[in-house]
C-alpha positions as protocol buffer text, in pm:
chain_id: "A"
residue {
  index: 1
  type: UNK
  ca { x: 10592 y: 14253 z: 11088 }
}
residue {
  index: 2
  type: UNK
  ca { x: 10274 y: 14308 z: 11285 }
}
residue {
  index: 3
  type: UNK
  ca { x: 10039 y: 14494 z: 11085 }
}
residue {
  index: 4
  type: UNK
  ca { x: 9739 y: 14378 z: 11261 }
}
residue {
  index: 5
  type: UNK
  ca { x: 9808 y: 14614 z: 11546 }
}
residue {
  index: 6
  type: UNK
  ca { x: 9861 y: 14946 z: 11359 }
}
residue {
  index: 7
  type: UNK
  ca { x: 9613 y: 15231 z: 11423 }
}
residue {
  index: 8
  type: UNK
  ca { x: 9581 y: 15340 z: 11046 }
}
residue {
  index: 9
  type: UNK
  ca { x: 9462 y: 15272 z: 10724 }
}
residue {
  index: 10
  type: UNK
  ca { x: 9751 y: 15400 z: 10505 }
}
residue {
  index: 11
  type: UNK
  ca { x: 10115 y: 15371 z: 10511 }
}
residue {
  index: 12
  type: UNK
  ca { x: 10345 y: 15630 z: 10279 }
}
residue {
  index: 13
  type: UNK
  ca { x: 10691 y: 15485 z: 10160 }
}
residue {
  index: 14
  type: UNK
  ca { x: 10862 y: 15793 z: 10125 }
}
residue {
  index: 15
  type: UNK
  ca { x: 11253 y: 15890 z: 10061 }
}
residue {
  index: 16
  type: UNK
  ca { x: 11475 y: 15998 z: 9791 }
}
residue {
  index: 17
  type: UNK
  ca { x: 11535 y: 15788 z: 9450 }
}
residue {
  index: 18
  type: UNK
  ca { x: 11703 y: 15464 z: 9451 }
}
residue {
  index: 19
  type: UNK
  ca { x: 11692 y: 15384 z: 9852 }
}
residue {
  index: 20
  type: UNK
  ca { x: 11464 y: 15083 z: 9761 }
}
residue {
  index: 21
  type: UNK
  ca { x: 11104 y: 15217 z: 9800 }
}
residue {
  index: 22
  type: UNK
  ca { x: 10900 y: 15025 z: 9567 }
}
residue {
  index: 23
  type: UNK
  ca { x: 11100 y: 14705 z: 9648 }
}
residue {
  index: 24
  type: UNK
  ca { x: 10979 y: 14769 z: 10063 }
}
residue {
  index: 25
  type: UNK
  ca { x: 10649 y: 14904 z: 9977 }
}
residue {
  index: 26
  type: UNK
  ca { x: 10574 y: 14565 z: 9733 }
}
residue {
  index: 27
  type: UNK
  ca { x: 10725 y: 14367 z: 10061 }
}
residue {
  index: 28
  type: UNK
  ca { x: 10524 y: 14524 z: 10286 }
}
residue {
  index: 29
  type: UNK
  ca { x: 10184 y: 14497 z: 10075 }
}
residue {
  index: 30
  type: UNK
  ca { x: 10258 y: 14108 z: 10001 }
}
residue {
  index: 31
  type: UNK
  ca { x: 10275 y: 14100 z: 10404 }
}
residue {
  index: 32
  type: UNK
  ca { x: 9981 y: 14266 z: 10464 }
}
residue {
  index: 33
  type: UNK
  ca { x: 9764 y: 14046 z: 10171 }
}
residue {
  index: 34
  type: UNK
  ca { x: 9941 y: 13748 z: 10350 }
}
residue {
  index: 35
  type: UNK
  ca { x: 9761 y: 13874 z: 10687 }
}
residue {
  index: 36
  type: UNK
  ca { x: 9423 y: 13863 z: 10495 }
}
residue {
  index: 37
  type: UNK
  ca { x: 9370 y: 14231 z: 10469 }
}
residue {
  index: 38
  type: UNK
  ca { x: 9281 y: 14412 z: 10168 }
}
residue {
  index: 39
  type: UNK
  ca { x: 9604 y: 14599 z: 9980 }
}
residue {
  index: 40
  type: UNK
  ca { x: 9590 y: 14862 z: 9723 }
}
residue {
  index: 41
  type: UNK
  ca { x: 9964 y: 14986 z: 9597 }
}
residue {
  index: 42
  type: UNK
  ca { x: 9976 y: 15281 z: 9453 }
}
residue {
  index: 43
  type: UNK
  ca { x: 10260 y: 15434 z: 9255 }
}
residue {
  index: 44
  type: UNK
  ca { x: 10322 y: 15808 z: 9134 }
}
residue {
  index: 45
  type: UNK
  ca { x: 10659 y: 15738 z: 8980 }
}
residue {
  index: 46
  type: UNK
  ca { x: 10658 y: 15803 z: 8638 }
}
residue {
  index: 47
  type: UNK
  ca { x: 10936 y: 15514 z: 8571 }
}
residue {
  index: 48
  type: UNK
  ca { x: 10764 y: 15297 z: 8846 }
}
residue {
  index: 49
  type: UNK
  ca { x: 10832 y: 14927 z: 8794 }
}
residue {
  index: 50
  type: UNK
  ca { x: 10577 y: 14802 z: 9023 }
}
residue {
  index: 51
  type: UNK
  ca { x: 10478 y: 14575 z: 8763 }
}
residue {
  index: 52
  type: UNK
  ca { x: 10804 y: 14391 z: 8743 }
}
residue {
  index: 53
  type: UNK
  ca { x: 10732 y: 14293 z: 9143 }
}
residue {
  index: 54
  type: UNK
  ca { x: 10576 y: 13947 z: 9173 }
}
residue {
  index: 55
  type: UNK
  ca { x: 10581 y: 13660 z: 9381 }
}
């Protein structure tokens, strides 16, 4: 995707559990680090597994 081109600072990955959030939010973040901006994910699940994402 073209991220370059989007008008905001902050993008919200938002539905109900199990649809595959954190694994398209971590996607999306490595895409956007890729493009040489600066990423910060953030995670308020509980039972987040955000640390099991890598490369």
């Amino acid at each position: 995707m073209n991220w370059t081109g989007w008008g905001t600072r902050f993008v919200l990955f938002t539905a109900k559990g199990g649809v595959g959030k954190t694994t398209i939010s971590s996607a999306a973040a490595v895409d956007v680090a890729d493009a040489g901006r600066r990423v910060l994910l953030v995670s308020t699940d509980p039972a987040s597994n955000l640390a099991d994402m890598s490369r």
